[in-house]
C-alpha positions in Angstrom: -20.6 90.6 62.5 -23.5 91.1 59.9 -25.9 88.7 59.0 -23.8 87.3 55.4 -21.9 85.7 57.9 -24.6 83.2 59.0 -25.3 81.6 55.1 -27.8 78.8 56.9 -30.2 81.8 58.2 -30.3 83.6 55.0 -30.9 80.1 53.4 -33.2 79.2 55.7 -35.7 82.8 55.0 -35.7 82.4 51.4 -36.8 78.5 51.4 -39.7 80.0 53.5 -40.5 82.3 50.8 -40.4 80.1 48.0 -42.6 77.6 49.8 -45.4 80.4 50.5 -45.4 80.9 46.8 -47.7 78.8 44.7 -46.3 76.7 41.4 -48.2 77.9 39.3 -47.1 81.3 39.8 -44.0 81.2 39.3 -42.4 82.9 36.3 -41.4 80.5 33.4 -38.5 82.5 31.2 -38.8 80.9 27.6 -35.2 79.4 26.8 -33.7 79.3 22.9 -32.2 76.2 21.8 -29.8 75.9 19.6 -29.6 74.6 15.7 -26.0 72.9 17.3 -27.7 71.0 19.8 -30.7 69.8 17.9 -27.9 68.2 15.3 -26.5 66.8 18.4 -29.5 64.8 19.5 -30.6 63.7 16.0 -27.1 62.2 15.5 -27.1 60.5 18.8 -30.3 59.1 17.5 -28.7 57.5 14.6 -25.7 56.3 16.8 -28.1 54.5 19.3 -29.9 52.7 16.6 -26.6 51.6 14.6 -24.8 50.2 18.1 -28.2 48.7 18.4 -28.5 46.7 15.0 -24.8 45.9 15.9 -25.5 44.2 19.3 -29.1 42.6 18.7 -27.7 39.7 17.5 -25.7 39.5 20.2 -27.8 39.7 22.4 -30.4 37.5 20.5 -27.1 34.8 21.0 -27.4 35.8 24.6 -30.9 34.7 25.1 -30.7 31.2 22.8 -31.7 32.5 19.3 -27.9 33.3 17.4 -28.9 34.6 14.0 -27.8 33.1 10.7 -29.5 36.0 8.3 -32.4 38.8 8.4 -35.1 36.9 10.6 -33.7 33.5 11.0 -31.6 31.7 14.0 -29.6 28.9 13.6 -30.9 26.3 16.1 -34.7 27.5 14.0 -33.0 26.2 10.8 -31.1 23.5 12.3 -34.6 22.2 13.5 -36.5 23.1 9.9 -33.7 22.5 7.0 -31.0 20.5 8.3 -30.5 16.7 8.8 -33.9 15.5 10.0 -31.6 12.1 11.6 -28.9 14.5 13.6 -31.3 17.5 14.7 -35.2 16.9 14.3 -35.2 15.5 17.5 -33.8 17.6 19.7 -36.0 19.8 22.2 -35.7 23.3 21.4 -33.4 23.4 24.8 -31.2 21.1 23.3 -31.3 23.0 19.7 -30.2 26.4 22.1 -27.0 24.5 23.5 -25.9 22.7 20.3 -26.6 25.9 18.2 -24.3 27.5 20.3 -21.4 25.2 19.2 -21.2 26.0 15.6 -19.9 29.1 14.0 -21.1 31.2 11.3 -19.4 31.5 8.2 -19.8 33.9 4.9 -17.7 32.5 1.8 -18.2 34.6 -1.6 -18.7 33.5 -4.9 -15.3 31.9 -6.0 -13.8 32.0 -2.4 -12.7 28.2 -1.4 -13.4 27.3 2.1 -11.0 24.7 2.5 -8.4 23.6 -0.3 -7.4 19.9 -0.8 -5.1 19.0 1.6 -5.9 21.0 4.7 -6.3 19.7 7.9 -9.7 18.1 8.7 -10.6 20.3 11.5 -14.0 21.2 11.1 -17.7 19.5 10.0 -20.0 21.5 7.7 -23.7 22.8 7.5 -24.9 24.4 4.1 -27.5 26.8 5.5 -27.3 29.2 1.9 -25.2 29.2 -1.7 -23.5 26.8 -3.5 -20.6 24.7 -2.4 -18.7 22.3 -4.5 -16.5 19.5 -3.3 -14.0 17.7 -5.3 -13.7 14.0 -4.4 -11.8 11.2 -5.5 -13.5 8.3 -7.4 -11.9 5.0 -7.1 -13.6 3.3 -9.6 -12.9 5.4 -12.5 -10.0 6.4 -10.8 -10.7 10.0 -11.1 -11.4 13.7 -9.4 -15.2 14.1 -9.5 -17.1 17.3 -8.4 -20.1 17.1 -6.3 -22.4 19.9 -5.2 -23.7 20.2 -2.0 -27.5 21.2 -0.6 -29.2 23.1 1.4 -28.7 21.6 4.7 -26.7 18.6 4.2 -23.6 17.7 6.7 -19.8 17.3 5.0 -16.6 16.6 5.9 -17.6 13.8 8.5 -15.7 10.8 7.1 -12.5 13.7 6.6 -13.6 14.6 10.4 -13.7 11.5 11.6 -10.6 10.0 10.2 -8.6 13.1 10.5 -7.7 13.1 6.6 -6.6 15.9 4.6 -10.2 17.7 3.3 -11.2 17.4 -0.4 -11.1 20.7 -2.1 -14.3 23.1 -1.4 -15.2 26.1 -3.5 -18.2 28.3 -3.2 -20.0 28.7 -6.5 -21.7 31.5 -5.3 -22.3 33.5 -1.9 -22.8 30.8 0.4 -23.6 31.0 4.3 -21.7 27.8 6.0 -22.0 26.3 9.6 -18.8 25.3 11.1 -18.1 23.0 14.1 -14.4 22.5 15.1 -13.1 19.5 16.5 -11.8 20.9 19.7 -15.5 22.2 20.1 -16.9 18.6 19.2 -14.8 17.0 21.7 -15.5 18.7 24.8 -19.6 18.4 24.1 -19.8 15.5 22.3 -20.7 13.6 25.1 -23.7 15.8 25.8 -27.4 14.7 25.0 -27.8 17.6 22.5 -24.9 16.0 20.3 -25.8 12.4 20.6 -27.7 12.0 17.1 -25.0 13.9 15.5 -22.4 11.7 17.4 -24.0 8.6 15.7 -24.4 10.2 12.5 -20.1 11.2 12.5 -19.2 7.7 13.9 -21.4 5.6 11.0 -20.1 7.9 8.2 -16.9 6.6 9.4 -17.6 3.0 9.4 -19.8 3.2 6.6 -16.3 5.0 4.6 -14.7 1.2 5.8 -17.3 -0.8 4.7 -17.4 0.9 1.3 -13.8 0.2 1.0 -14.0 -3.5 1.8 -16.8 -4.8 -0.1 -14.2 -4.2 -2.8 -11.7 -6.9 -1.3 -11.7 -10.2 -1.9 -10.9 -11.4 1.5 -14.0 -10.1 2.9 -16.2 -10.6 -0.5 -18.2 -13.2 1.2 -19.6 -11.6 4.1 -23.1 -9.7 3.8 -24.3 -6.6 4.9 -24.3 -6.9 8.5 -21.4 -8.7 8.7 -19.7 -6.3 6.4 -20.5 -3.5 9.2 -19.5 -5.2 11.9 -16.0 -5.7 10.8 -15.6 -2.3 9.5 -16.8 -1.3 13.1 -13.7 -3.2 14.2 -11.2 -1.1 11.5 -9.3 1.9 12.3 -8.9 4.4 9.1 -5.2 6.4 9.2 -3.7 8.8 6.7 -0.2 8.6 5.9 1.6 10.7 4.5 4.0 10.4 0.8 6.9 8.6 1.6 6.4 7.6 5.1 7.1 4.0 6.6 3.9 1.6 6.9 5.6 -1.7 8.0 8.6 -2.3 8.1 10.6 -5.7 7.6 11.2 -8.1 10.3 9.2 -6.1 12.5 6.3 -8.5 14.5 2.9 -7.6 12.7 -0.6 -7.8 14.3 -2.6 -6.6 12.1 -3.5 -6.4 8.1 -4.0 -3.4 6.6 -6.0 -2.5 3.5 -5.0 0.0 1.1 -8.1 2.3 0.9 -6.8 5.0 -0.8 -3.5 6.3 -2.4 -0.5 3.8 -3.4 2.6 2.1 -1.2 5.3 0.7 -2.4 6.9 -2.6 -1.0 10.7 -2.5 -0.6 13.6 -5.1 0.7 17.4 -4.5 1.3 19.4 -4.1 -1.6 23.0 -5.7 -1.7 24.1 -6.0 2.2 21.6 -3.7 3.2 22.9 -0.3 2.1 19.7 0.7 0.1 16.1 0.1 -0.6 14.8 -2.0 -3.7 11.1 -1.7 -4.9 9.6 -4.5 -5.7 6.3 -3.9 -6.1 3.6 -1.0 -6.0 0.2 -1.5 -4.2 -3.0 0.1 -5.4 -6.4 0.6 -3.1 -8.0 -2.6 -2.7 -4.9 -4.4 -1.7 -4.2 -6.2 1.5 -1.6 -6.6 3.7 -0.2 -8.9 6.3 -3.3 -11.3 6.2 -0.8 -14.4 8.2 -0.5 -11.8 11.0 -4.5 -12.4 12.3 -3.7 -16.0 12.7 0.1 -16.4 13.5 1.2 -15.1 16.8 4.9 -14.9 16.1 4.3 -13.3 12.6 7.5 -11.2 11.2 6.6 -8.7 8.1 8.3 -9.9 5.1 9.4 -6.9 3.6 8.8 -3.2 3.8 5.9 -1.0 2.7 5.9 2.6 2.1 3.4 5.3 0.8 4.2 6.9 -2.8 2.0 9.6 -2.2 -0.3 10.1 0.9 -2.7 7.4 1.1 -5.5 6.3 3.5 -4.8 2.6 5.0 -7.7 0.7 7.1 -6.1 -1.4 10.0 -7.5 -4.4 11.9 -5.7 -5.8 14.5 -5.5 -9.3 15.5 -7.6 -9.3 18.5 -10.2 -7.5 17.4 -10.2 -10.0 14.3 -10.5 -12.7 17.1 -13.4 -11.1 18.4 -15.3 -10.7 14.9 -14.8 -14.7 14.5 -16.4 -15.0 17.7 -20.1 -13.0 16.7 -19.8 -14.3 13.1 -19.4 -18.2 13.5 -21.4 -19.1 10.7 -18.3 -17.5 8.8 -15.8 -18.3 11.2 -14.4 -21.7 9.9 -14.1 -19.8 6.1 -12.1 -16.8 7.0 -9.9 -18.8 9.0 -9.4 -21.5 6.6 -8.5 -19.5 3.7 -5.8 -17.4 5.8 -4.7 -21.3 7.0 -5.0 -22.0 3.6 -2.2 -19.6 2.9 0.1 -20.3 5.5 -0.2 -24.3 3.9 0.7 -22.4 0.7 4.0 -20.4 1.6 5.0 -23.2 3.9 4.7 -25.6 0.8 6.7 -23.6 -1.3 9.6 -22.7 0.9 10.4 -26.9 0.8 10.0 -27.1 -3.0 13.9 -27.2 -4.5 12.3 -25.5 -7.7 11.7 -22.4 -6.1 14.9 -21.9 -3.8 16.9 -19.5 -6.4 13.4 -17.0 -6.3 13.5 -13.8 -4.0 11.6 -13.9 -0.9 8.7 -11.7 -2.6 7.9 -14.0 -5.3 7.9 -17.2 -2.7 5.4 -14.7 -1.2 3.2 -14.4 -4.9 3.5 -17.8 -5.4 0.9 -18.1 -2.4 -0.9 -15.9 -3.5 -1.5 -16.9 -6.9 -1.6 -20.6 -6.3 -4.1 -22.8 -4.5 -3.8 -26.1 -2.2 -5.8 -28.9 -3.4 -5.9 -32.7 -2.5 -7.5 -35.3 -5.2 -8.4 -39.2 -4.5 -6.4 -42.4 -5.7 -6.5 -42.6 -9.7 -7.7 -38.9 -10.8 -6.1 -38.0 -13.7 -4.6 -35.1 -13.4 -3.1 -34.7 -17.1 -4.3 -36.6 -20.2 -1.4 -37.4 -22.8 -2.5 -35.5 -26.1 -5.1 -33.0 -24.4 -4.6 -29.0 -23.4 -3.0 -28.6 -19.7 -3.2 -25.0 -18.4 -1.8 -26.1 -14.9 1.2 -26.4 -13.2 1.5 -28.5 -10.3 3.8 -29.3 -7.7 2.9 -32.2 -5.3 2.7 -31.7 -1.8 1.7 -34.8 -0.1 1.6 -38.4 -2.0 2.3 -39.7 -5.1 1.6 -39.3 -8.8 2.5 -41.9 -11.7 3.8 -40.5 -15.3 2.5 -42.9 -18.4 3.3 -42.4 -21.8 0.8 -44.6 -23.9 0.0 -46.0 -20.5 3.6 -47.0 -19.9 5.0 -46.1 -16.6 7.8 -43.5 -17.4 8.4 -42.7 -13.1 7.0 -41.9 -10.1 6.5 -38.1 -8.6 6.8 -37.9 -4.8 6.7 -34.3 -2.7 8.8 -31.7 -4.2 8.5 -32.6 -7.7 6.7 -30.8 -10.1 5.2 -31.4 -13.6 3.0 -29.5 -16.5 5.3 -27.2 -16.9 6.4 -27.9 -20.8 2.9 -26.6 -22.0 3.1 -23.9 -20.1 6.7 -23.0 -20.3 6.9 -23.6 -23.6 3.3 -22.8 -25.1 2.9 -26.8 -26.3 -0.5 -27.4 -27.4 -1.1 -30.9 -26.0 0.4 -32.9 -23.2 3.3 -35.4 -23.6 2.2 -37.7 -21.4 -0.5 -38.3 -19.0 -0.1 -37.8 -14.7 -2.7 -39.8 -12.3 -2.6 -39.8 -8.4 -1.0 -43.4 -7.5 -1.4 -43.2 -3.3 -4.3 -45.0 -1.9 -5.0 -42.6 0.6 -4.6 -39.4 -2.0 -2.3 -36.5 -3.2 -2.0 -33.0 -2.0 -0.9 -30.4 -4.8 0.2 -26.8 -4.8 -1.6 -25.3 -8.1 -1.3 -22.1 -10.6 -2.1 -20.7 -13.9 -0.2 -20.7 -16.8 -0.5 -16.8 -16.9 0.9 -17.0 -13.4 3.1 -19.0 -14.0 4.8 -16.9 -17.3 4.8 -13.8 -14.9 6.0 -15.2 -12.0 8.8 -17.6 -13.6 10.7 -16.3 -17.2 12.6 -13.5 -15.6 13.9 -16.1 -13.2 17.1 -17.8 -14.2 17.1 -20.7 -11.5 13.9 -22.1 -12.6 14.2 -21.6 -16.3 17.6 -23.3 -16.0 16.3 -26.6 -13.8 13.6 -26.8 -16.6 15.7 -26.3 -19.4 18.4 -28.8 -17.8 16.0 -31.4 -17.3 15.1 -31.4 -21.5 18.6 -31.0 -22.2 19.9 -33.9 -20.0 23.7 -34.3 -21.1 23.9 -31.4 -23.7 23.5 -29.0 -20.6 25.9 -26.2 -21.2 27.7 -24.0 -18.5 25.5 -21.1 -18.4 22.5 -23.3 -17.5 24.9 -24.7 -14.6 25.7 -21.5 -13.3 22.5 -20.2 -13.6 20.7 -23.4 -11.0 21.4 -23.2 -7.5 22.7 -26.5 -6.7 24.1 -27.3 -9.6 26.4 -23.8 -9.6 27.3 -24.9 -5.4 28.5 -28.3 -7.2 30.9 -26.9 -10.3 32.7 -24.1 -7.9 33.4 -27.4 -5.7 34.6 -29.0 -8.9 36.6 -25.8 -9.7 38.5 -25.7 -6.8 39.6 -29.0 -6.8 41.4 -28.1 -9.9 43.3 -25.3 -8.8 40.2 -22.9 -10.6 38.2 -21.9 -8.0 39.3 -18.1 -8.7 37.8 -18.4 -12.0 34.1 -19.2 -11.0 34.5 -16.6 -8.2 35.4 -14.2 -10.3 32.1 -14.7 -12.5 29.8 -14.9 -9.3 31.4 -11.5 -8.2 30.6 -10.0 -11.6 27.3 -11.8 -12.2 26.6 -9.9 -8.1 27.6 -6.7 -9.6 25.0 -6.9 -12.3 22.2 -7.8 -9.8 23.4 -4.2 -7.9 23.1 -2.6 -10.8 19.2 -3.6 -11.7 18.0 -3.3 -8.1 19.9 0.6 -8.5 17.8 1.0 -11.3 15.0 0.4 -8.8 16.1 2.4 -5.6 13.5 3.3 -3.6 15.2 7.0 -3.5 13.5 10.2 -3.1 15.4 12.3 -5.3 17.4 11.8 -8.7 20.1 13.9 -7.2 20.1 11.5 -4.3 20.0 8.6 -6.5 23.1 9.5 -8.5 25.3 10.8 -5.5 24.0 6.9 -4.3 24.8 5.2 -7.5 28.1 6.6 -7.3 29.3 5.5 -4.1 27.9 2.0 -4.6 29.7 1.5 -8.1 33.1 2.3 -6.5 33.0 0.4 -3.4 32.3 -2.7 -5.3 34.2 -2.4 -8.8 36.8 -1.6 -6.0 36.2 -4.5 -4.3 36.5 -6.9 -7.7 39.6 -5.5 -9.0 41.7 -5.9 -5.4 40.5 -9.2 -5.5 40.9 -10.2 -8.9 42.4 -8.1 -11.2 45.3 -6.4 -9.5 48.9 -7.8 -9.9 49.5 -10.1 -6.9 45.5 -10.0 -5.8 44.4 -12.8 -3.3 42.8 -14.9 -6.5 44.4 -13.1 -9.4 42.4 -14.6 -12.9 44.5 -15.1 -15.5 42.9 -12.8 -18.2 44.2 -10.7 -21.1 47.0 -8.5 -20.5 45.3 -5.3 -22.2 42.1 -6.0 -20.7 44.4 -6.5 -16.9 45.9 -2.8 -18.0 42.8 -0.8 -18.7 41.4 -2.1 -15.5 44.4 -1.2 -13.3 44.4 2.5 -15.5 40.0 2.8 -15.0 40.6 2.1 -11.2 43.9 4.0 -10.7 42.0 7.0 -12.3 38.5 5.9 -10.3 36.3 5.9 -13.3 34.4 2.8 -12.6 31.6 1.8 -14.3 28.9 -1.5 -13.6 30.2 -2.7 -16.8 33.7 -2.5 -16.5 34.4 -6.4 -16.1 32.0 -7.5 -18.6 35.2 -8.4 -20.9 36.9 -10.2 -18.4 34.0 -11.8 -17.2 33.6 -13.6 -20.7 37.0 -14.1 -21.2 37.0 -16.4 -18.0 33.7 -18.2 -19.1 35.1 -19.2 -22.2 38.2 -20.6 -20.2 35.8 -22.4 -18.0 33.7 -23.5 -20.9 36.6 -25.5 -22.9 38.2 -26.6 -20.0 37.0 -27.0 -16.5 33.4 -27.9 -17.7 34.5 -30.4 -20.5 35.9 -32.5 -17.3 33.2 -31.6 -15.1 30.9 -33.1 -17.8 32.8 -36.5 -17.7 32.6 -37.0 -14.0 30.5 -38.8 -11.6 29.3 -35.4 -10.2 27.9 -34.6 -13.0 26.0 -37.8 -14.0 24.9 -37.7 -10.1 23.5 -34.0 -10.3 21.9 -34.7 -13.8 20.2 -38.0 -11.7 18.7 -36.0 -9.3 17.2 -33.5 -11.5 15.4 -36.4 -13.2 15.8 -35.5 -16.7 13.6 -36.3 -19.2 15.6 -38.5 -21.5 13.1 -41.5 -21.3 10.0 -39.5 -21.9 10.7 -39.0 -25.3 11.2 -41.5 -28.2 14.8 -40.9 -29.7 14.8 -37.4 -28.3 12.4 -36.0 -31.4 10.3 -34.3 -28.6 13.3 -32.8 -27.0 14.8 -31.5 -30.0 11.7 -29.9 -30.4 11.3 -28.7 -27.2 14.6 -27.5 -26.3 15.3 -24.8 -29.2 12.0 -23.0 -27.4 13.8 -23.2 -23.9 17.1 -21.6 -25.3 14.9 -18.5 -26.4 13.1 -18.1 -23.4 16.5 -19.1 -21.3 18.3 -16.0 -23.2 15.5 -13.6 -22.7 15.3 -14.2 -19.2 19.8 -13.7 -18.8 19.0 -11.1 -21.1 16.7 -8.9 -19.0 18.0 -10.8 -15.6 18.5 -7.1 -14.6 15.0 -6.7 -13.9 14.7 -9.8 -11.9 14.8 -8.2 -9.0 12.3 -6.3 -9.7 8.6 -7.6 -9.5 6.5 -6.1 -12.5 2.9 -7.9 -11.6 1.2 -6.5 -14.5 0.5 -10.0 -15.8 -1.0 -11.1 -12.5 -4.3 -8.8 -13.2 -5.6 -6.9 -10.3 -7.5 -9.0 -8.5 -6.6 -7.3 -5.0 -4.7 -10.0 -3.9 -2.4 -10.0 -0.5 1.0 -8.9 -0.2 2.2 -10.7 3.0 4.6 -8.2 4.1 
């Protein structure tokens, strides 16, 4: 076997050679390099250094310092240029962990960076640029642009609330900080975030207090106290036709409308649709009776035309404000108590038992309780009266030329001929006559004009007490009681059908104004609504009435009986379609049912208890001058008694006053 065989011995001899050979001696063979491989290492070169400018500020993240531009880190200008109050006194450890939190963001010239209406999700930090905001202003009731600095926070009280963000447009290139909520929610509790913590949660409260400085309710409390109940509020968003309260429900707290606009709604006819009555603007409260009443039911319904922002306090939170604020405690409560003696007032006061649940509600709120000693005088004969009163508690004695005309007990009213009929002095003069006082429920003549001359029931008890005996039918039909007593007469005589007939028509035209006033989202909705409500009761009416062999069959023309029979045969029913018939029958009631009504003891009773005014004037001169004034305003108010269903509070000036729903 030779010695290749053995490869260790062979390697072995020449290691020993090598070894006995000096370095230095051995041959160096020059090598060529190539023009390929020195463009290969310069190109790496650049490649290392781009992936390096890439990473650095990763890696300047990595160790605490996350960049913001060229040379500067975001917890350095959070600590130099941003809110002195949230970040100038944090530790530059505590700068490193909050920094860490917020995100970087580049918007161009032009670019928005939120629009209006996006979610609140995130609070801002100007670090570079422009950035315009759009807000609303509630005093000129208008958009208003407002630009932001160099370092200022935005979007807390949107953050904080969770509302829809104003719009946000760069004006030009603009660097922008951006903390989400999700982010702010699992730190906020650490020590780096507590000034910025503060600084969120008082740009909310400060947003309440803002908003109820404008409110009447809460007019009288300063600063401090101001703050303390806004502390207590909760801000919500709600969105365009959403449900705020609804009726009958129990309510706990009162709400004040901060932005936006609700509308208040009650059941139409037997409950198959939604009638506005009114439409609330910021400023307004609601459900005041609720922070003092513990069995309190909402009144009607409210519900937001458009999205809207609505402050809430609830009842034991108020309850716990009244308890720090004592020195205010007996006023806030008195005036809600105040209110409660106001609607509880009302709702015993005949007068006012024909008007809609809503206005009983306005009266309150428009009206004050007020007690005066033995022998005030309340009204002077011959001098200007701009009140109307109603008394409460005691009694009151009526002089003409200080001659005792009567007596006024609780539930009567007087002053209402200068104000119903514009009367430039007083007939006669009114004085408290009870030793130990009178109590009074007070308004306005401008309240009382918008409150009262599109209501039929009170214009006719008015207009029936100048009138006396020449009362006419219309006024009759028109006044609660006084309607309940003819239909009684009416059926006696074998007539009853007749007056039923009118009330079913007279209902019909009541469903057609509060149609007109539908809370309904769409016009197509509206009309297919409209529709289905028109035939179900013109149905109704002419099975009952009109039909041959119907249960109460009115004896009416025999053409006019014809083209209703043909209109409902062919179903083209309309909400006038009885009007005809229905005058047909009142002018059958009018010459004969009424003429003996008129003669009977009923009658003279009923006039008795509406204590006409036939001795107040001498020969009936003042009446005669009077009454011609009441017919007007009587037929303007049948006239447009379509729209008494619907509240039109224009003439009550807005004055933020309570809607007790």
């Amino acid at each position: 076997m030779s010695s290749s065989c053995f490869p260790s011995a062979r390697h072995a001899a020449q290691r020993k050679r090598r070894q006995s050979v000096p370095a230095a001696n051995l041959p160096r063979t020059p090598r060529v390099i190539m023009n390929s491989e020195i463009k290969a290492a310069s190109s790496t070169t650049k490649n290392l250094r781009k992936k390096m400018a890439v990473h650095k500020p990763l890696i300047s993240q990595m160790k605490g310092k996350k960049m913001i531009s060229k040379g500067k880190t975001l917890s350095g200008f959070l600590k130099d240029f941003a809110s002195e109050r949230c970040f100038g006194k944090l530790s530059k450890r505590q700068l490193s962990s909050i920094s860490h939190c917020f995100t970087v963001t580049h918007v161009k010239n032009g670019e928005y960076l939120k629009r209006s209406g996006d979610p609140a999700c995130y609070l801002y930090v100007l670090v570079s640029g422009k950035i315009s905001m759009k807000s609303f202003n509630r005093k000129r009731n208008e958009l208003e642009q407002t630009q932001i600095e160099i370092g200022d926070i935005f979007g807390a009280t949107e953050f904080i609330h969770d509302f829809p963000v104003a719009e946000m447009v760069a004006i030009s290139d603009a660097c922008v900080l951006t903390l989400s909520r999700d982010m702010y929610m699992k730190h906020h509790t650490d020590s780096s975030f507590e000034f910025l913590s503060e600084y969120i949660l008082e740009s909310g409260i400060q947003f309440i207090a803002n908003r109820l400085r404008d409110v009447i309710f809460f007019s009288a409390l300063n600063s401090e106290q101001l703050w303390t109940v806004a502390s207590m509020f909760q801000a919500k968003f709600v969105q365009s036709k959403e449900i705020v309260v609804r009726q009958g429900e129990p309510g706990d707290s009162l709400l004040v409308i901060s932005n936006g606009e609700v509308a208040v709604t009650t059941p139409g006819t037997e409950n198959e649709f939604e009638v506005e009555i009114a439409r609330m603007t910021p400023g307004t409260i609601i459900g005041e009776l609720s922070l003092v009443q513990d069995d309190y039911k909402r009144l009607a319904t409210v519900r937001t035309v458009r999205d809207s922002v609505l402050l809430q306090l609830h009842r034991y939170h108020f309850a716990e404000f009244l308890e720090t604020a004592k020195q205010i405690h007996c006023k806030l409560r008195s005036a809600i108590l105040d209110r409660a003696a106001v609607n509880e007032t009302i709702q015993k006061i005949p007068l006012f038992e024909s008007i809609p649940a809503h206005k009983i509600h306005l009266v309150g709120t428009v009206s004050s309780v007020n007690r005066y000693p033995y022998s005030t005088v309340l009204i002077e004969q011959g001098e200007k009266n701009d009140r109307f009163f109603v008394v409460r508690q005691g009694e009151v004695n009526v002089l003409i030329n200080n001659t005792l005309i009567r007596k006024l007990v609780e539930g009567d009213y007087f002053g209402e001929m200068t104000l119903f009929t514009d009367a430039d002095r007083a007939s006669a003069s009114v004085t408290v006559s009870s030793p130990e006082g009178a109590t009074f429920l007070e308004c306005s003549r401008t309240d009382f004009r918008s409150l009262f001359l599109t209501e039929p029931g009170v214009l006719s008890d008015i207009q029936m007490r100048i009138l006396g005996e020449r009362t006419e039918l219309r006024h009759v039909l028109s006044h609660p009681k006084s309607k309940d007593i003819f239909t009684g007469h009416c059926t006696r005589e074998y007539a009853g059908e007749n007056v039923n007939f009118w009330q079913a028509v007279n209902k019909l035209h009541v469903i057609a104004s509060q149609l007109e006033s539908a809370f309904i989202s769409s016009i197509q909705e509206k009309e297919t609504l409209v529709g289905k409500v028109t035939e179900k009761y013109c149905l109704r009416i002419h099975n009952e009435f009109v039909k041959v062999d119907a249960p109460q069959m009115i004896n009416i023309n025999s053409t006019i009986r014809e083209d209703l029979i043909a209109r409902a045969k062919a179903k083209r029913f309309t909400l006038s379609m009885f009007d005809k018939a229905q005058q047909e029958i009142y002018s059958l009631m009018e010459t004969d049912n009424f003429l003996r009504f008129k003669e009977s003891k009923k009658f003279e009773k009923m006039m008795s208890s509406l204590k006409t005014y036939k001795n107040f004037f001498n020969g009936n001169v003042e009446a005669q001058r009077l009454a011609p004034l009441c017919e007007q305003l009587m037929s303007e108010s049948l006239s447009s008694y379509k729209k008494a269903s619907v509240l039109d509070d224009g003439g009550l000036d807005n004055r933020s006053l309570a809607f007790e729903s």
